[in-house]
Each structure stands twice: as C-alpha cells, then as structure tokens.
C-alpha positions in Angstrom: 246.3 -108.1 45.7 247.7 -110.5 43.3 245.5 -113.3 41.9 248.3 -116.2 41.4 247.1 -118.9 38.9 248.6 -122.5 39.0 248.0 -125.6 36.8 248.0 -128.9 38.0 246.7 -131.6 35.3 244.3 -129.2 33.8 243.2 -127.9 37.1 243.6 -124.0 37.8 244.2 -123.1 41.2 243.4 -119.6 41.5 245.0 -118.0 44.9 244.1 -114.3 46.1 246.7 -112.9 47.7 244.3 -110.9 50.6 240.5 -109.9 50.0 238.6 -110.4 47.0 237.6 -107.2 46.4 237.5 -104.3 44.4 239.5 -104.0 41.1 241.4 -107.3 41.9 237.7 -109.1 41.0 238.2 -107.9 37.5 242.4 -109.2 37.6 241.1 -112.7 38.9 238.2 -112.8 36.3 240.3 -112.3 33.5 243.0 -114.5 34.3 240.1 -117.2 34.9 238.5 -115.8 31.2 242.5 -116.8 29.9 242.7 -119.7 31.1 238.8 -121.1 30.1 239.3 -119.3 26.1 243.1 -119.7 25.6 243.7 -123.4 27.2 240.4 -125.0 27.7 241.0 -125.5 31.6 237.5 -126.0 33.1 238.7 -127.1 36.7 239.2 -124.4 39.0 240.0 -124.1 42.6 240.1 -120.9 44.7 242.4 -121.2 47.7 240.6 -118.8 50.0 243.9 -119.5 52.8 244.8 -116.2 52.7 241.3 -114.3 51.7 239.5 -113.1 54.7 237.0 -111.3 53.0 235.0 -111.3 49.6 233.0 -108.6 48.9 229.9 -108.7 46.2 231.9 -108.7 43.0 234.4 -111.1 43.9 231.1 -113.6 44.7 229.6 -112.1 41.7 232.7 -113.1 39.9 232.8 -117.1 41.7 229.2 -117.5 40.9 230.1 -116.6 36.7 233.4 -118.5 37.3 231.1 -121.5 38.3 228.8 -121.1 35.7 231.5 -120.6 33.2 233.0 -124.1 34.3 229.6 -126.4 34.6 228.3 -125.0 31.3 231.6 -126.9 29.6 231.3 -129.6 32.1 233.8 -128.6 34.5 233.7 -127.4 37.8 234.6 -125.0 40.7 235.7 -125.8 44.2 236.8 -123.6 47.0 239.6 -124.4 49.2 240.5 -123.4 53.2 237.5 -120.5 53.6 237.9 -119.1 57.0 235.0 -118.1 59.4 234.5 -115.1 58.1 233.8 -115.7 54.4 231.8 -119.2 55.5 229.9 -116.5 57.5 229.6 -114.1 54.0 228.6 -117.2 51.9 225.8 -118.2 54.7 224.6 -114.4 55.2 224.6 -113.9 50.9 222.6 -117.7 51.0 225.6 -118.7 48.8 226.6 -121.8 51.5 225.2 -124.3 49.4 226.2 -123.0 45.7 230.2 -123.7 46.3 231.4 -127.0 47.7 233.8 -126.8 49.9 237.1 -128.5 51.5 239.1 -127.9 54.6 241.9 -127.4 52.2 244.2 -127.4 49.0 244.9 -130.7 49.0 241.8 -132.2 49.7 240.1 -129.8 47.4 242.2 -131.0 44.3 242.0 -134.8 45.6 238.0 -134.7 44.7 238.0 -133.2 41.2 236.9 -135.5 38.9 
C-alpha cells in the first residue's frame, strides 16, 4: 500500500492507500520524518477514506507522528475514519488522543 503525501499551504496530507499495517507503517513514517526534517511541515492530516484498518504500529506510528508535530507546535488531524478504525481507536482507548472530522475538507478547514 502506498502512502501518498500532498502539501497544501504547509499542510501534509498523508493518504494510505488500504490498511495501515505492516511494513507500509515504516513507508508512511519516513515520508512523515521527510517532510518534518527536510521542509519543516508540522501540519499533518491522515485521510483514513480508504484505510479500513490500522493495526498497532500504524497507531504506534500516529501517536509519534502527533508527538512529532505538537512538540514543534504543529498538529495532527485525522480525516474520514470509518466504523471500524473509530471502533480500533475506542477499543485501544486512543478515541480521545486524535481529533477527528467527517472529512478532508473539513479536516484541513480547522488547522490553525
């Protein structure tokens, strides 16, 4: 699965093309790693649209992803989670650590 990485005004939008699992966690984490060292882009969305399913190291990875980004003032937002990975983020009592919105747009409407 391809990790695609956009910018939009200094805001990455990071979008898994299926689950993010497995050795695509390490793909997605260094293209965020890139794009934090190389270009100083602190704003990241992850457009979950077309991610049913997120096994530990991808949350493993959005959890250093959102440290990565508040420790330089920035921040991390997802975008469109389905059922099933608001249903992994409620089980792993990682609901409350990501904010949300119903989608892309929305999601790069509230960044600061």
């Amino acid at each position: 699965m391809p990790v695609k990485c956009e910018e939009y005004n200094k805001i990455c939008v990071m979008t898994p093309d299926g689950d993010l699992a497995g050795d695509d966690v390490a793909n997605a984490r260094a293209l965020a790693s890139d794009r934090i060292e190389n270009r100083q882009i602190v704003q990241f969305v992850l457009d979950l649209e077309k991610t049913p399913f997120i096994d530990s190291e991808g949350l493993e990875a959005m959890l250093w992803l959102k440290r990565q980004c508040e420790d330089r003032f920035g921040q991390l937002k997802l975008a469109a989670p389905d059922e099933n990975v608001k249903k992994i983020l409620e089980i792993t009592r990682l609901e409350h650590r990501f904010e949300c919105a119903a989608d892309l747009p929305s999601a790069l409407k509230t960044m600061r």
